[in-house]
Residue, then its C-alpha position, 0 to 999 in steps of 0.5 A: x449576513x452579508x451587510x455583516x461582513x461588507x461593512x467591514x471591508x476597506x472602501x472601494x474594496x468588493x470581496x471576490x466569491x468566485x469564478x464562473x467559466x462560460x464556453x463558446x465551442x465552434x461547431x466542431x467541438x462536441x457538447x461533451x468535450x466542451x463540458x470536460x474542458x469547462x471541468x479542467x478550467x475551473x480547478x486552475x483559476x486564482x484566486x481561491x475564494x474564501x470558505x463560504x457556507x450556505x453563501x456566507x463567508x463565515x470565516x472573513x466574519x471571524x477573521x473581522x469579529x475577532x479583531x487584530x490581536x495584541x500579540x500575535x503568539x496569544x491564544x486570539x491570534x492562534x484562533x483567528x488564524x487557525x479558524x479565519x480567513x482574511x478576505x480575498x478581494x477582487x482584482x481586475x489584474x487577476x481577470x486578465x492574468x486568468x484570461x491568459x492562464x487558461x489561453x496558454x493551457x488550451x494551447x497547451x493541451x492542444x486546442x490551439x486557436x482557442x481565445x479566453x476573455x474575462x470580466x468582472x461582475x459586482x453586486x452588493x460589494x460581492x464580485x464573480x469573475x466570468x470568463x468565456x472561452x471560444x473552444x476550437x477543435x483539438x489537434x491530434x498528432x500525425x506523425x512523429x519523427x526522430x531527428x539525428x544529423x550523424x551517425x554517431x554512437x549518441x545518434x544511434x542510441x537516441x533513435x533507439x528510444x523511439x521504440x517506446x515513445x509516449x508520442x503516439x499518432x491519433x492520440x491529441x496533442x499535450x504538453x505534459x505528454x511531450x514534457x515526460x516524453x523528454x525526461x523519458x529519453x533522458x532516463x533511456x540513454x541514462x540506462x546506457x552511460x550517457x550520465x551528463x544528459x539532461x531533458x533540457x537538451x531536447x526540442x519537440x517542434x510541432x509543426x501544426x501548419x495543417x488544415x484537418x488539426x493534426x501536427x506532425x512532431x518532430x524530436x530534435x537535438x539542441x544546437x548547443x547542447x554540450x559536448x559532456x552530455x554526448x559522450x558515454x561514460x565508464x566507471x574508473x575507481x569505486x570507493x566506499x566510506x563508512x565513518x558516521x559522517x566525520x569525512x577527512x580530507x585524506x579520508x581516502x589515503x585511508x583505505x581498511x580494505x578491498x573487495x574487486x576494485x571497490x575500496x573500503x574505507x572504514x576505520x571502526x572496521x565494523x563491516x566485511x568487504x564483501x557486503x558492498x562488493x555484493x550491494x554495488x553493481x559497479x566494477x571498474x570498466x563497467x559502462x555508466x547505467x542508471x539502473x545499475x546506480x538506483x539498484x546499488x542505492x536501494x541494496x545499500x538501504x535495504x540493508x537496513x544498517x545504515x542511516x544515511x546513504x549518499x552517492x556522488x559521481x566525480x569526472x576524472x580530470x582530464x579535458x577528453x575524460x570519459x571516466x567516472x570515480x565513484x563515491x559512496x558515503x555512508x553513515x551507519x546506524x547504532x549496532x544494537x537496539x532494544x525497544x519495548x511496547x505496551x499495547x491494548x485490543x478489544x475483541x469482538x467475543x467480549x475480550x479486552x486485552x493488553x500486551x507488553x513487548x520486549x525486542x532486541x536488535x543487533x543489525x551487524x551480528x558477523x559484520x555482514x549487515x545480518x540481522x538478529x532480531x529476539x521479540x518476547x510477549x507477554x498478554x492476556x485477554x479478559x472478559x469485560x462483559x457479562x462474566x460467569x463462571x458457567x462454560x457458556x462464557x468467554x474465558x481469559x487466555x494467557x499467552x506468552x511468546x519468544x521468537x529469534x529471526x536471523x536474517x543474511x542478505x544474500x542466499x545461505x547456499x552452496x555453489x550460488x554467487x550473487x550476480x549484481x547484475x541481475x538483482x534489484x535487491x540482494x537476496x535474503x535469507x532468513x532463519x526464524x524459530x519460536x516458542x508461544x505458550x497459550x493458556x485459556x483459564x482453567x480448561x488447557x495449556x497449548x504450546x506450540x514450537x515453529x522453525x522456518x527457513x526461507x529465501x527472499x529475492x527481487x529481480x526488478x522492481x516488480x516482482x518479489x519471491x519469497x521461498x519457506x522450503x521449511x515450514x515446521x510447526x509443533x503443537x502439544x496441548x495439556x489439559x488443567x483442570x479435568x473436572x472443568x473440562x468433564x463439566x464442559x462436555x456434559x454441560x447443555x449450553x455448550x455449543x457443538x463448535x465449541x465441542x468440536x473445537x476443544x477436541x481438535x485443541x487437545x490433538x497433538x499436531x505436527x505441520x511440516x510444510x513449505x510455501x511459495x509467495x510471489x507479490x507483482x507491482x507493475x510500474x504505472x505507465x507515465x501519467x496513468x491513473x491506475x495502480x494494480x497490485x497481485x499477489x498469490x501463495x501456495x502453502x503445502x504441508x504432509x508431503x515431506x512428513x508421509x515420506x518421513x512416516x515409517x508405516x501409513x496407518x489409519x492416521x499418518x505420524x512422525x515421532x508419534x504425533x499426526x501430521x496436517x496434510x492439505x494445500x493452501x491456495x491463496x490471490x489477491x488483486x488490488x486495482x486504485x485509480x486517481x478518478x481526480x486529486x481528491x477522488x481515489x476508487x479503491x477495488x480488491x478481489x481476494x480468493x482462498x482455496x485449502x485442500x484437505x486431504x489424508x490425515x486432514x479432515x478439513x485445514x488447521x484452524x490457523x490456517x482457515x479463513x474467516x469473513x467479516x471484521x474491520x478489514x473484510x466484509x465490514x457489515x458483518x462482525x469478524x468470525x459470524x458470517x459462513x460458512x456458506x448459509x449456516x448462522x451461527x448463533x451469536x445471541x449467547x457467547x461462545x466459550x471461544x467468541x465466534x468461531x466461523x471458518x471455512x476452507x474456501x474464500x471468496x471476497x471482492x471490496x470497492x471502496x471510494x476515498x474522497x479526501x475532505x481536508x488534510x486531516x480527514x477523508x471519507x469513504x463510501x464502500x460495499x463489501x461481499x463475499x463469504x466462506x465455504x467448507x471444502x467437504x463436510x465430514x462425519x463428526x461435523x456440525x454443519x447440517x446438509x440443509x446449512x449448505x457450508x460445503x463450496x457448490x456450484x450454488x454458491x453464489x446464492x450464499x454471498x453476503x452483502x453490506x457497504x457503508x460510510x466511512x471517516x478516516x482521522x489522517x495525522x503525521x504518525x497513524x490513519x485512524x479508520x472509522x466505518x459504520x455499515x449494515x448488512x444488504x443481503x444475509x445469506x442464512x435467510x430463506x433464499x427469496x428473502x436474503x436481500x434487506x434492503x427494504x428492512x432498513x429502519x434506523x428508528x428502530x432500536x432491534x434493527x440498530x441493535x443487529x443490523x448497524x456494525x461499527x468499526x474501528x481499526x488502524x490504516x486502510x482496510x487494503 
């Protein structure tokens, strides 16, 4: 195959195959540190070969087979450059570059002394590159200095940043880490008015004049560094235009309007001068902070009314100016939107469904950039398989849903001022309410009538609170048809769940609660691999309604309906780390507590938590796993699909995504966790044997499964496939949970039960 490929290759032309790195340590280098150097080498080394498979340039062959077309644009010049590579010669000129590149990036990386040499080997007019290296031993920093030659204002603020220092002594030598140390001061003494400072103005000297590799740094002001970039700056005139971009020259003769020192200059007269005056930290006299100018950008955006936002900072004209006017332009985004959509499912309870969507929007309802949003739907989900009239089927739900949301960007509170200052974004207040009706075919009618009242806020870039001091949810049922119902009961192949289920769907239920959630994104440390994400909640619900209800009896009401009562804990913790360009190890921790109490025997359905599914424990279907050993029998359908929820979770996912090419990625990953019940009551349907209560036992009813995975990226969704088997089943007897060793593809009933196929939309975390 290879003679197919040479004979067309212009003569004295050999294809280039690839390179290989030889390393030559000194004896003071280890073994293994030779082995991660040779790793860091090879990924910098061009050309690139071509695509090779089983040793054979499959695409060169294509390239040639096809021919030069006629026409670029026909559909044989798209193939032939979509599907061939033209061939990658070799080149001695490459050899020696290489031989440079790798020399300057051990220097770089702190191995100074280190040598780099190549050559080029033919055989067969196919040719490799050999390069050798002679690794000398790495130098680790010593000492780090400061140097200021005054005692000026900029002297004193730049000694100021060493505090933070990327340099630390021990660690090696690196370029990218001085290299970030520079634009890291430059973001410090930016934070503190030195607006026309750049990290181009400051030199690291490395003096490695040492016999034991070590160097001692020193970090300097440039001789020529300009006099603009010494100096702090203050804010002298502040101006807001909002013209959908059409700029005058006397645009600014035109001033609508004045909140503090901010000029507005908005000829529609859309927005209120307080909105910007909230959004901009900067006031006249205020002392430059690149802080304070990224937070006015990012409240600008956040309110979510303009399309473009632009900022420019002007120096007033004068030779000793140490003033800055300020500028900002915006281009608002159309007042009012209405968007429908048209959406299908498939379930996992042999129900398809589809749904049709309606939303209005009116992004400046009082000029303040509040937000009305009104959402309607309308959906039905319909049995695909195995239809019956008998109750031991899934039957068709019908639902419809209005919502209203009302969003302030600022706190709906007396006495409580926005200190722009102070807040990474502005504080939002949010009023939604809404009706849903849904209707299971012949058997009930569930209407259900929410209010919530909450506040948002973001003091920096890493923390997010959000407050509902009103969570208000009423639920009223209405059975159709009696008889069908009767029917149901008396019926032997209703399930007890299912019973269970349809008794607590007929209660009237009022929640009147109030819930806190707080979301922690750190900044990543400057060259770090790592990302963490934690985020908790704490729903409460009963407390406001017990003191609400006149008398306690034997179950609480208000307004003669019985009101939920638990507490609702919830975490989660996501770690990511970059192993290498292509390679992400992906890890998450998720644990769940509701506390039933009072009038609740266990947590409001809705308000449970089920395992498995697309996004959970992916070897095992959504709402089949738990809770705790029991299994739930899934060989008939239940009338509702499958019902498995618990009051307790615990969940941990680790996930490893290697990047293929630009469209496609894969995944190997294992999955485990399961559901508990906090208490099992009289009218349960849980045996004592099932063991669904949470115990001191329960790591003895984890659930196991992993499998691999293919997500389709393109420009507008990531599509998700995963297809997984269960390693350990916790409703087996307690010696024979683990399955590994029933794995037996070739089996059709082993298929059948064991291999989950998955389909979703994004990233599972």
């Amino acid at each position: 195959m290879g003679c197919s490929v040479s004979r067309y290759l212009p003569p004295n032309e050999s294809l280039y195959v690839g390179a290989e790195v030889k390393m030559a340590p000194d004896s003071n280098v280890s073994a293994k540190t030779a082995k991660t150097v040779k790793a860091e080498l090879e990924p910098i080394l061009r050309p690139q070969p071509n695509s090779m498979l089983l040793g054979f340039p499959y695409k060169v062959w294509l390239y040639y087979f096809l021919g030069e077309p006629k026409k670029e644009k026909s559909f044989r010049g798209w193939f032939r450059k979509r599907f061939g590579e033209s061939p990658v010669f070799a080149s001695k000129r490459a050899v020696t570059t290489n031989s440079a590149v790798i020399t300057n990036y051990l220097n770089n990386e702190g191995y100074f002394r280190s040598t780099a040499s190549g050559e080029m080997t033919e055989t067969k007019r196919r040719a490799k590159a050999v390069y050798t290296v002679g690794l000398r031993k790495r130098y680790t920093i010593k000492t780090v200095e400061f140097i200021t030659k005054d005692s000026s204002v900029f002297s004193k603020n730049l000694q100021l940043t060493q505090k933070n220092t990327l340099l630390k002594e021990g660690a090696p030598y690196r370029l990218p880490v001085i290299e970030e140390e520079r634009n890291r001061i430059e973001r410090e003494l930016k934070k503190h008015g030195f607006y026309y400072f750049r990290p181009d103005y400051l030199i690291v000297k490395a003096d490695t004049n040492l016999n034991n590799h070590q160097t001692r740094l020193y970090v300097e002001l440039k001789p020529n560094t300009t006099q603009l970039a010494l100096k702090r700056y203050f804010i002298q005139n502040i101006y807001v235009i909002s013209d959908n971009g059409r700029l005058k020259t006397d645009t600014l003769a035109e001033v609508t309007g004045r909140r503090g020192n901010i000029r507005i200059i908005d000829p529609a007269h859309a927005y209120r001068p307080r909105i910007f005056y909230d959004a901009i930290g900067f006031r006249k006299g205020t002392l430059y902070s690149s802080e304070l100018h990224d937070v006015s950008l990012s409240r600008l955006i956040n309110l979510k009314n303009f399309k473009f936002v632009k900022n420019q900072f002007e120096l007033l004209p004068r030779s000793d100016s140490a003033l800055l006017d300020v500028y900002y332009y915006l281009t608002p985004l159309k007042k009012k939107t209405l968007r429908a959509e048209l959406s299908g499912v498939t379930k996992s309870n042999n129900l398809a469904g589809a749904q049709v969507g309606l939303t209005w929007l009116n992004r400046n309802l009082f000029r303040a950039a509040e937000q009305l949003r009104i959402t309607a739907n309308a959906g039905l989900d319909l049995q695909i398989g195995g239809r019956t009239d008998t109750a031991s089927k899934v039957r068709d739900f019908y639902r419809t849903s209005v919502e209203a949301e009302l969003s302030f960007p600022r706190f709906v509170l007396p006495f409580y001022k926005v200190r722009p200052d102070k807040n990474q974004t502005l504080p939002k207040t949010t009023l939604t309410t809404g009706f849903e009706q849904l209707t299971q075919q012949g058997l009930y009618r569930q209407t259900s009538i929410k209010l919530n009242w909450g506040y948002s806020w973001r003091k920096n870039t890493q923390i997010e609170h959000t407050f509902l001091p009103i969570a208000l949810n009423v639920v009223k049922p209405k059975i159709i048809d009696g008889e069908a119902f009767l029917n149901l009961i008396i019926d032997p192949l209703t399930k007890p769940q299912d019973l269970l289920r349809y008794f607590k769907i007929l209660e009237d239920r009022l929640i009147l609660g109030a819930q806190y959630n707080i979301a922690y994104t750190p900044t990543p440390k400057p060259l770090s691999k790592n990302t963490f994400v934690v985020t908790g909640g704490v729903d409460l619900a009963g407390n406001v309604a017990g003191l609400i209800a006149k008398r306690r009896e034997e179950v609480g009401q208000v307004f003669g309906i019985p009101y939920e009562q638990y507490a609702r804990f919830d975490a989660e913790v996501r770690h990511y780390r970059n192993v290498s360009p292509k390679l992400r190890w992906a890890n998450r921790l998720l644990i769940g507590l509701g506390i039933p109490h009072g009038n609740s025997l266990s947590l409001p359905q809705f308000k449970q938590y089920f395992a498995g599914g697309t996004n959970g424990i992916r070897a095992f279907r959504a709402r089949t796993l738990g809770p705790g050993s029991y299994k739930l029998d899934t060989a008939t359908t239940n009338i509702f699909g499958n019902v498995a929820f618990g009051d307790i979770r615990l969940e941990a996912n680790s996930e490893l995504r290697l990047r293929i090419s630009e469209y496609f990625e894969g995944a190997m990953f294992a999955d485990a966790g399961n559901i508990w019940m906090y208490r099992n009551y009289d009218d349960s349907f849980y045996t004592p044997e099932e063991n669904a209560v949470f115990t001191n036992q329960f790591y003895k009813q984890v659930a196991v499964g992993g499998g691999i995975g293919l997500r389709i990226i393109t420009p507008f969704v990531l599509l998700r496939l995963d297809l997984a088997v269960p390693f350990r089943k916790p409703w087996l007897p307690e010696n024979e949970r683990w399955v590994l060793n029933q794995f037996d593809l070739r089996s059709k009933p082993w298929r059948k039960e064991n291999l989950v196929f998955n389909i979703a939309v994004g990233y599972s975390f």
